[in-house]
N, C-alpha and C positions, 0 to 999 in steps of 0.2 A: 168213812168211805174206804172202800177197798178197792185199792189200788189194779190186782190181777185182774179185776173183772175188763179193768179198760172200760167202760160202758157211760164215763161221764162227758157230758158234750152243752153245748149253748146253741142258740140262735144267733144268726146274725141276719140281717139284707140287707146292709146298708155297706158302701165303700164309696168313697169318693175320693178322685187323683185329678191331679191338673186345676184346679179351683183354686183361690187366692184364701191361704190359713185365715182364718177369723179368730178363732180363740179354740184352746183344746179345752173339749170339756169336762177337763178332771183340773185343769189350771185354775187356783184361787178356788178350790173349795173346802167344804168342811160335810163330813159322815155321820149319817146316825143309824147305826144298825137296828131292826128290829124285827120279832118272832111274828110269822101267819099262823093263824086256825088252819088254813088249807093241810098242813102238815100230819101224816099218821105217828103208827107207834113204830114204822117201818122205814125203810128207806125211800128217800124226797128228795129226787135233784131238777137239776135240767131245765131251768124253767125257759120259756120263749113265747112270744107274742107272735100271736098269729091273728089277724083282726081285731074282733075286740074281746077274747078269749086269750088269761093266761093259762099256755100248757106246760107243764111237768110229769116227769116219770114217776111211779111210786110203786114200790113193791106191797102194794093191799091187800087186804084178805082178801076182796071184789077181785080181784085178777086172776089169770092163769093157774094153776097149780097141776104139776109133770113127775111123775116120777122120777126120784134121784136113788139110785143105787146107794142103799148104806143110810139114806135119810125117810124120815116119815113123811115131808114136806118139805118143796121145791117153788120159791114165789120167784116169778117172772115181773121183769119190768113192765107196765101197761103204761099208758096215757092218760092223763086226767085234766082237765081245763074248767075254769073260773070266769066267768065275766069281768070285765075292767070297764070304767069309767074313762073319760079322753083324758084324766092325768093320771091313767094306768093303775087308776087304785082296784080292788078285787070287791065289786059289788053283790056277789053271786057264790051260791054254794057251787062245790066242787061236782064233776061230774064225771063219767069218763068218757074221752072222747072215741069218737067214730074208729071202729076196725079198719084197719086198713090191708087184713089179710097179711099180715108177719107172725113169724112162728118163734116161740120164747119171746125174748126182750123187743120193745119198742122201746124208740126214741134213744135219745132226744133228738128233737126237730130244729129246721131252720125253712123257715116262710120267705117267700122271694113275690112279693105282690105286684113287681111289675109281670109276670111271668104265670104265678098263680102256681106254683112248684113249692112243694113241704120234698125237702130235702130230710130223709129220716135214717137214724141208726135201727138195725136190726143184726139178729145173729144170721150167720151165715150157714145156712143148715144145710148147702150144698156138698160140705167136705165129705168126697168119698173116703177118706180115711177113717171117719168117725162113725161109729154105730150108731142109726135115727133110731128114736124113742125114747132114747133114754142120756143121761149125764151122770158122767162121775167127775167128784172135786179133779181127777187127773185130767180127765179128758173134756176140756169145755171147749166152748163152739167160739170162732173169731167174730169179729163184725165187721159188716158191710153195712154201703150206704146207697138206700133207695128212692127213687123220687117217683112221687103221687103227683098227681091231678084228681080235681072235683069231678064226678063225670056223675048226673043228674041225681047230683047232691050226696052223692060219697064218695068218698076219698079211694081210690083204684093207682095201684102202682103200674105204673107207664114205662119203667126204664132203670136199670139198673146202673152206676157211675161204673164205666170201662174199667176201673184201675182196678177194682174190692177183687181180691186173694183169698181163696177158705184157709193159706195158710199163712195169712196175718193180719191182721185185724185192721181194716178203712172205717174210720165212725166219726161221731161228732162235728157235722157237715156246719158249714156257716155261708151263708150265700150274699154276696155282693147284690146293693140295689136293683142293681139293672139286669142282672142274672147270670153276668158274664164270669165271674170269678167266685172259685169255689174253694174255702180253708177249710183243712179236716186237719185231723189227728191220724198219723200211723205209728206202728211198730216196724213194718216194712221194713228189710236189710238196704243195710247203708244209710241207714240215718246216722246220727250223733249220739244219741242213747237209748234210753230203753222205748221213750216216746215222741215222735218230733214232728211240729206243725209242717205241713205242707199249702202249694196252691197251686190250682189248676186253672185254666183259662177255655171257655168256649167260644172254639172258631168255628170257621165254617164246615169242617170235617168232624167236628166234635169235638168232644174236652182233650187240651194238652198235656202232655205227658206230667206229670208234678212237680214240683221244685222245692224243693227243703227251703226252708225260709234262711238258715247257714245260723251261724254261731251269735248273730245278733238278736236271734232270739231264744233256739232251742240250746240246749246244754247236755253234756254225756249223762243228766238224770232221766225224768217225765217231764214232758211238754204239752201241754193240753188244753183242751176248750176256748180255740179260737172263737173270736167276737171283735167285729169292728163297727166301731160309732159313725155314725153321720159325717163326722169331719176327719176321719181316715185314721184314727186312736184304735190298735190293736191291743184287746185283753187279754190273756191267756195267764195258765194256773201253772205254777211248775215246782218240783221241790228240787231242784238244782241252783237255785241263788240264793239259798238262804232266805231270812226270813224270822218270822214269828214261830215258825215250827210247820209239820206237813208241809202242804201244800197252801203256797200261798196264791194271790191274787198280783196281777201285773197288766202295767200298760207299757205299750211304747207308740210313738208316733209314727207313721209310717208318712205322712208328707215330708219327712226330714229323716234322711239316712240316717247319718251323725248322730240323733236325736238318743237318749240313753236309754234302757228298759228303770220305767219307777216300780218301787213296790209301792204298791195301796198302802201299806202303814197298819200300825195298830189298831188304830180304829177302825177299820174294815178286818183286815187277818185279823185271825187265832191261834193256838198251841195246836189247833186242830188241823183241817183239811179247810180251805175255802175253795173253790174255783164255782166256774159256770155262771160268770156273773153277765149279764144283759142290760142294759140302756132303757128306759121308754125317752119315745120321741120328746118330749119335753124337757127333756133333759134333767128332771130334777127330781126320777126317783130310778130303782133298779131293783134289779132280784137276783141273786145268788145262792147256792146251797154249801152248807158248811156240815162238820159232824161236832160243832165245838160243845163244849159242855153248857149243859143247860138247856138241852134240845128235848123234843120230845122221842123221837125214836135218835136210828144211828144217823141219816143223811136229812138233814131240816132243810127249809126251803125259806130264805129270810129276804127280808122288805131291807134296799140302802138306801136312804131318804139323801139326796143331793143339795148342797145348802151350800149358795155362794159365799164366800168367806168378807169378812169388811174389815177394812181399817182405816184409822182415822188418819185423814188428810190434812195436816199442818202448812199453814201459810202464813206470810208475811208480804206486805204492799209498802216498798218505800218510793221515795222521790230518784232523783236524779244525782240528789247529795247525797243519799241512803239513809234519809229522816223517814220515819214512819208518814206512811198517807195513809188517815181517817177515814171513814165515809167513800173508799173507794166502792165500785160495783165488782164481782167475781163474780165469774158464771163457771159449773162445772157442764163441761160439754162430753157424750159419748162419741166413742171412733166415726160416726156418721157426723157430727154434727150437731144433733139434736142435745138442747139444753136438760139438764137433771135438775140442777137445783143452781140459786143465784141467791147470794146473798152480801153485806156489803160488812169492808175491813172495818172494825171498832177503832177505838180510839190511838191503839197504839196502833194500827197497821195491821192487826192480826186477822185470820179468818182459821174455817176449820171446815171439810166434808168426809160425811160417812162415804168411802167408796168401795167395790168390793174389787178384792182381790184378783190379779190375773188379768184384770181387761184393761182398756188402755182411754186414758182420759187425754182433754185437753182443757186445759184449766187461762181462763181469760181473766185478765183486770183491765178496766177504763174508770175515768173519772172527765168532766168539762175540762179543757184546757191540757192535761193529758193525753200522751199518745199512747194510746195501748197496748199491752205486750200480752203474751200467750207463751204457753209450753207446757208440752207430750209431755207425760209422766204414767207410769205402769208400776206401782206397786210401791210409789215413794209414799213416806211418810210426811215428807217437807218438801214445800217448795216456794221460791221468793221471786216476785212480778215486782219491777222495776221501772216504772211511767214513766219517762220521760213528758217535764214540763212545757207547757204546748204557749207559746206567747203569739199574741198576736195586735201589732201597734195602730192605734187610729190617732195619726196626727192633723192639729186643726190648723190651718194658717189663717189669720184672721186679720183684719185693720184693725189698729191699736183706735183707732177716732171714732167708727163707726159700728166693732164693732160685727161688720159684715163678713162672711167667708170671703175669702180668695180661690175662684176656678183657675185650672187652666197652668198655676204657677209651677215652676218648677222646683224642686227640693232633693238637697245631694243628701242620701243615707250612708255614709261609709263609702265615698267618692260614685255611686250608682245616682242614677237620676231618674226621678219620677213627678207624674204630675199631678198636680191635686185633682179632683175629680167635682164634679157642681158642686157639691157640699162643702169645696176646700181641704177637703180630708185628701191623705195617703193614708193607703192601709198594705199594710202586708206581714208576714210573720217573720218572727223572730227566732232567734236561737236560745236554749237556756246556757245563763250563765256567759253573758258575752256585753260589750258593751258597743253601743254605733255611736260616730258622731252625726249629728245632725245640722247641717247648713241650708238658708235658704237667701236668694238671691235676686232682688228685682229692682228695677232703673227707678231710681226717685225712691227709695226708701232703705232708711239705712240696713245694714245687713246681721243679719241672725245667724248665733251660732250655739249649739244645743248638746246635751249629751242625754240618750236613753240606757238606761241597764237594763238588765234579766237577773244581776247580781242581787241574791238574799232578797226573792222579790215571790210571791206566789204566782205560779203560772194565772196566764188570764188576758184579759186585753190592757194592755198599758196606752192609758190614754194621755195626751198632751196637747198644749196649746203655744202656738209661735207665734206672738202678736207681733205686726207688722208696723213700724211707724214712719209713716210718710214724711222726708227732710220737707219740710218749710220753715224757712226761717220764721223766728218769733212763735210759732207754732206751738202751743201747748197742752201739757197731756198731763192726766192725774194720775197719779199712782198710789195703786190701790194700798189700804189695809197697815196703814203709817198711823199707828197708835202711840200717844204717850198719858201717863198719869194724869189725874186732875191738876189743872195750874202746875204741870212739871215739862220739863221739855227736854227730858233723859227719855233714852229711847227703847220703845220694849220690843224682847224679842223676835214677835213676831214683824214688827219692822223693819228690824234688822234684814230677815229672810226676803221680804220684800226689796230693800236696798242691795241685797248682793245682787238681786236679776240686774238690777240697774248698772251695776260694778260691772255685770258680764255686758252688756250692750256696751258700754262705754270702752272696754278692752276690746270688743270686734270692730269698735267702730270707731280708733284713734285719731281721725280728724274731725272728730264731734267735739263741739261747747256748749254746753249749756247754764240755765240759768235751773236752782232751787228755789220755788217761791213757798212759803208756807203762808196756811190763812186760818183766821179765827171768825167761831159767829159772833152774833153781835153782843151779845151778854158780856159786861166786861165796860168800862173805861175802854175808849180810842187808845188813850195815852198804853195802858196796861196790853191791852191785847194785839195795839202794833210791838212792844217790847216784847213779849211773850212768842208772838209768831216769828219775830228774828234770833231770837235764839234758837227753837225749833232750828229752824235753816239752818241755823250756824253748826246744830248738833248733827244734821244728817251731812252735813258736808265736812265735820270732821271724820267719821265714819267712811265715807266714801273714799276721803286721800286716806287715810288708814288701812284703807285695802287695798293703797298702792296707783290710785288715780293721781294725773298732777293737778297740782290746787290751782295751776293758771288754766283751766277746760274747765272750771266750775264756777259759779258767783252766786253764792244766797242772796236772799232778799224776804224780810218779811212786811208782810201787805194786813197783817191785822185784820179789823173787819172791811176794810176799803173796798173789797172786791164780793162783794154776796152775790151769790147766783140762783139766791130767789128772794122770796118776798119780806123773809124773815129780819127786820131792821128794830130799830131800838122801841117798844114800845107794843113790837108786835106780839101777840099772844102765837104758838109755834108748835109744832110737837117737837121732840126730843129728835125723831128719824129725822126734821125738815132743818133743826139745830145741823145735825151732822155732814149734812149736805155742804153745807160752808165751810167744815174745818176739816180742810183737805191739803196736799202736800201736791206741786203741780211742780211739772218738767218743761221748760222751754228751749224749744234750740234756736241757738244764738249765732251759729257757725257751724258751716259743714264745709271744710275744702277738700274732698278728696276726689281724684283725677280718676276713678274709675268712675266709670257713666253705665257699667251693665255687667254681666257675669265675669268674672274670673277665672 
């Protein structure tokens, strides 16, 4: 590219201010440069979209040709445009487009389709100082910039921009959506160097005076081929910040002062010239003209393929203790809401999502019995959802005799008071990691006292049951699950656990006496199995003052086969279930003095 000529420019129509950022569209991505057939052996810049035709400048043999003092041959920049498909790809041979009645160089253009305005570069062939007909390398023509309308179907120049000078060159027009705002390129005194972006505004009087865009963008080098994207992303080419070499390729955000100028990077730039790069609306291709090596003429006209960037999304789902949770659910959710992809933690807790780079996620875990959590992440590679465990208690209050619920009763949780509901149930939730006492309280029956955890427990419903036993004297009740060896009356564990409930009734309920009966079925000598059942007795009532009961509130007794509680007698043929039914361990109370009649 050469630089004197000043003649390289973009399209733009898009601006947007005031709007809430969504994402810049150069944010989280990744480039792939590549060569068009559209290209000659000549110079190829300027591309721009103009409907569904892409146009660029090209110096072709088909073009103008002017006498040049001193040369045999003088090629003029013309227009030439391509069909594009709605993802901007070029379905169509090249062609050139419509005269527009400009003398030497056209283009490059900017399309404004709310307005129906091709904003164009041409040379300025008004300079009385310069002799028409003819160019010498000394003496070349500036540029101005002109704007056309369609008028029954060809393009007619309507109006020239106020500001264009024959003695310095206005070109490279870029026109805001709505048609209000106009970036070009001057040389114009007082700029900051040799070339600096400006922008104009149209009011009700016409376009305003220009304004150098200041030191945030232009620099004492070239500043050139303004272009802004849909979401308010200025491009421009400059060889004053360094770079790959030439002229390289640049954005900066204009919704954010502050925001910094990027270079595009190596995989966009070259050692060469880049500028003149353009957007299609889909965001995920562009076109730029470069001279880098490996081109077919001097100035080539090259395809940027736009490809959102991904990285992998590392996670971990623990508990509340920071133990890994399995089988939790993760959902990756977009800035909107809407779900991407769910899938659930393995065994240790772990998960994993492709996401791309730049945009902003919201990453959820749940599981039953957990509370949910969530958290914003934009470009993390790790992130750790922490459940808290979600408890929730159904406790039963029940008659020890019958068996039946209790409505209606009252039940102290951690001194709060609730009522059991028809079913006899309390229900309500819990905390992780916490312990309540549980007390229950009713006239005529001795009183209940209970302890629930959350401690080293997996969340879920913690269910329990508070049997109720009605004082009557002599009254008797069996207690479950009092196992011993054949013909032994050592006690097994799991009776044990059975006899400490009984340990705790007996500590709540210090004015209780009662009596241990144990019985046998009938299998057995009388003699053998009333002996048998008194030891039993004797063995759970050592046990019991063992655990610190006094031994005057108890009195064994064994009842052998004496007492059968069904049919099963000596001689009777039986099943083994209807055997077990008789060899049972029974509680009777024998004494209840205590002076409370009702709650405390």
């Amino acid at each position: 590219m050469k630089l004197s000529l000043f003649l390289l420019g973009l399209f733009c129509c898009l601006e947007i201010f005031g709007q809430g950022k969504i994402r810049n569209v150069f944010e989280g991505v990744t480039y792939a440069v590549e060569p068009m057939e559209v290209n000659s052996e000549n110079s190829d810049f300027g591309p721009a979209l103009v409907g569904d035709q892409l146009l660029f400048n090209s110096l072709d043999q088909t073009g103008r040709k002017w006498k040049v003092k001193g040369y045999k041959h003088h090629l003029f920049y013309v227009m030439f445009g391509a069909m594009v498909d709605q993802h901007g790809e070029v379905v169509g041979e090249k062609c050139r487009f419509g005269n527009v009645n400009t003398k030497l160089h056209e283009g490059p253009v900017a399309y404004c389709e709310a307005t129906g305005e091709l904003f164009m570069t041409s040379s300025n062939w008004e300079n009385p100082e310069k002799k028409k007909g003819y160019i010498t390398r000394k003496n070349s023509y500036e540029l101005k910039i002109v704007i056309a309308k369609k008028q029954q179907g060809e393009w007619k120049i309507v109006e020239e921009f106020p500001y264009n000078n024959p003695r310095y060159s206005t070109g490279h027009p870029a026109i805001s959506s709505d048609g209000q705002v106009l970036y070009f390129t001057s040389n114009r005194p007082g700029g900051m160097g040799g070339s600096d972006i400006y922008k104009s505004h149209r009011t009700e009087n016409g376009w305003s005076d220009p304004v150098n865009l200041g030191p945030s963008v232009n620099t004492a080098e070239g500043d050139m081929f303004p272009y802004l994207t849909d979401d308010g992303v200025l491009v421009f080419s400059s060889n004053g910040r360094g770079g790959s070499g030439g002229m390289d390729l640049f954005y900066k955000d204009m919704n954010n002062e502050a925001s910094k100028v990027v270079n595009f990077g190596p995989s966009v730039n070259s050692a060469g010239d880049d500028f003149g790069l353009i957007i299609h609306p889909s965001h995920k291709l562009g076109y730029f003209a470069s001279n880098r090596e490996g081109g077919m003429g001097d100035d080539d006209i090259y395809k940027l393929r736009i490809r959102e960037a991904l990285l992998t999304l590392k996670g971990n789902v623990i508990d509340h203790n920071g133990n890994p949770l399995p089988e939790a659910i993760v959902q990756l959710q977009d800035e909107n809401g809407a779900v991407v992809e769910e899938t659930l933690s393995d065994g240790a807790g772990k998960f994993s999502f492709e996401i791309y780079k730049g945009r902003t996620y919201r990453v959820s875990g749940s599981k039953p019995f957990y509370i949910g959590a969530e958290k914003q992440i934009k470009d993390e590679d790790f992130v750790e959802l922490q459940l808290m465990g979600e408890y929730k208690l159904e406790l039963a209050v029940l008659d020890k005799s019958t068996k039946e619920p209790m409505p209606g009763e009252e039940v102290f949780i951690n001194n709060s008071a609730m009522l059991t509901d028809d079913q006899g149930l309390v229900k309500m939730d819990l905390e992780p990691a916490k312990n309540y006492n549980v007390k229950v309280l009713k006239k005529d029956y001795l009183r209940r006292f209970m302890s629930v955890t959350t401690f080293n427990r997996p969340p879920g419903i913690v269910r329990d049951t508070v049997y109720m036993f009605r004082i009557e004297i002599e009254k008797t009740f069996v207690i479950e699950n009092i196992y011993y060896e054949f013909n032994k009356w050592d006690l097994l564990p799991a009776s044990k656990t059975e006899l400490d409930k009984l340990v705790k009734i007996m500590n709540d309920n210090p004015e209780l006496t009662f009596e241990m009966g144990s019985h046998t079925d009938c299998r057995g000598s009388d003699k053998y199995n009333m002996r048998l059942s008194e030891k039993r007795a004797e063995s759970i009532i050592a046990y019991i003052v063992e655990r610190g009961i006094d031994r005057r509130r108890i009195k064994s007794k064994g009842y052998g086969e004496t007492q059968l509680i069904n049919h099963c007698d000596d001689g009777i043929d039986c099943t083994e279930e209807e055997h077990r039914l008789n060899r049972r361990t029974e509680m009777k109370i024998l004494s209840y003095r205590s002076s409370i009649t009702h709650h405390f």
